[in-house]
N, C-alpha and C positions, 0 to 999 in steps of 0.2 A: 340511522336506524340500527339497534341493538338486536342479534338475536344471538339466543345460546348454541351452545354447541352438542351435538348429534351427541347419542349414544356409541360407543365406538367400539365395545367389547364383547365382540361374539354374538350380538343381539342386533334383529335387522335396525338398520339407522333409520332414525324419525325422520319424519318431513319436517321443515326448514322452519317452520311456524312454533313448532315443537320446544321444547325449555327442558335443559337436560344441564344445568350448569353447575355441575358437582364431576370431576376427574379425576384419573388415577396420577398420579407424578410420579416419577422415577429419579432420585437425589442420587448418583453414581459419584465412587470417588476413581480417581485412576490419574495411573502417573503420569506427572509433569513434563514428557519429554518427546518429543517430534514421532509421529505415528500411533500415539496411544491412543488420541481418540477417536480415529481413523479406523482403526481393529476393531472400537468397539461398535461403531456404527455400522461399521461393514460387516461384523457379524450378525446385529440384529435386520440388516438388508437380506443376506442370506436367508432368514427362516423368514423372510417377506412383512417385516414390522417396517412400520412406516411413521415418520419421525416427523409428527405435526407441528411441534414448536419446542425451542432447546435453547437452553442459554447455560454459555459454561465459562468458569473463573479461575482461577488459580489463589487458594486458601492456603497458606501455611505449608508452601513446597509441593501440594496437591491438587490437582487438576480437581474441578468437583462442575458435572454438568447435572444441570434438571433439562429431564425430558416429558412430552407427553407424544403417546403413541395411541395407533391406532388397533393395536393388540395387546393390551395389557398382559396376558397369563403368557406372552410369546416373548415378550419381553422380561419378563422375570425367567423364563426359562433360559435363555441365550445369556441374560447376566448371569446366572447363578451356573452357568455351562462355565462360564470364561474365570468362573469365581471370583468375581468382581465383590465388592464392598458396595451394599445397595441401601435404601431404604425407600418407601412407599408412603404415600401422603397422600389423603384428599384434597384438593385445589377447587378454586373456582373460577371456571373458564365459557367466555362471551364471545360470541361473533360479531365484531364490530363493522360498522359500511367504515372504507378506508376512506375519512372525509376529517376536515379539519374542526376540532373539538367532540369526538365521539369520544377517544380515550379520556378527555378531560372530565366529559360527564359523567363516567361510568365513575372513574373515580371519585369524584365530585359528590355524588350518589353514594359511594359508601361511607366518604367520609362525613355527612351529613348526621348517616347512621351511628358513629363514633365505631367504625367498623375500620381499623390499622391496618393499612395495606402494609406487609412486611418487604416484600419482592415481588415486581412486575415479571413479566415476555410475551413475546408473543411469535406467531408464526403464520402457517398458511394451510389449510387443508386442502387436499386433492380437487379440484375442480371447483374450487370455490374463489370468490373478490373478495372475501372478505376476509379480515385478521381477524386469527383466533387469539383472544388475548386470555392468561394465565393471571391469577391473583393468588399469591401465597398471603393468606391473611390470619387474622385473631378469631374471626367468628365466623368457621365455615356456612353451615345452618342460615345464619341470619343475613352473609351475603349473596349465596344460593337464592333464598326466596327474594332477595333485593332485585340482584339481577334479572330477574325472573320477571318482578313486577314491570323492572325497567325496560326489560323487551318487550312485554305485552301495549306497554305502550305506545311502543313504533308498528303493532302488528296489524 
């Protein structure tokens, strides 16, 4: 079963039935070296940001993680505190039932659409079974209402 994921930014969160599958991303670069990303996560734990799903790599000497949070304007505050090297993206992100071939269909599903997944992740939200999965793609818009359709269908 597919469902998207809540609203998550200062606006009460929908109920679960709800399609909200357009998110804020957080592309951080920061240095390559034992404890850096630790600082940064720890400081946005301090202003109570909460780090739904992240995946990070080391680029050309450069540490560079994607986050999505559950406080977008708390998270640009505490990066731009720490004067971090940031940028901001819309993504398109699904609540998946953690069950064998859910990820395959979602994706299955866009690629049908000729909709280029560029980069996957996925994580977990607070009190929830299900993976939140992240879609870095070509056609925000047109995966947004994709996904959307394809929740409505488990709903």
């Amino acid at each position: 079963m597919l469902k998207t994921a809540p609203l998550l930014s200062g606006v009460p969160k929908r109920k679960e039935s709800d399609r909200m599958p357009k998110m804020k991303e957080f592309t951080v670069t920061i240095e390559d070296k034992p404890g850096a990303l630790g600082k940064c996560f720890l400081a946005l734990a301090e202003r109570g940001v909460n780090i739904l799903a992240f995946q990070s790599f080391v680029d050309e000497g450069e540490s560079v993680a994607r986050l999505l949070v559950d406080d977008p304007s708390g998270a640009k505050a505490v990066l731009s505190g720490l004067g971090m090297i940031f940028e901001e993206a819309e993504v398109a992100a699904v609540r998946l039932a953690h069950r064998p071939g859910e990820l395959g269909r979602a994706a299955a599903r866009l690629g049908e659409k000729q909709i280029n997944i560029d980069y996957s992740y996925c994580g977990l939200e607070p009190g929830s079974t299900r993976a939140l999965v992240v879609f870095g793609i070509d056609s925000l818009t047109k995966a947004a209402t994709l996904l959307d359709e394809l929740a409505a269908e488990d709903a």
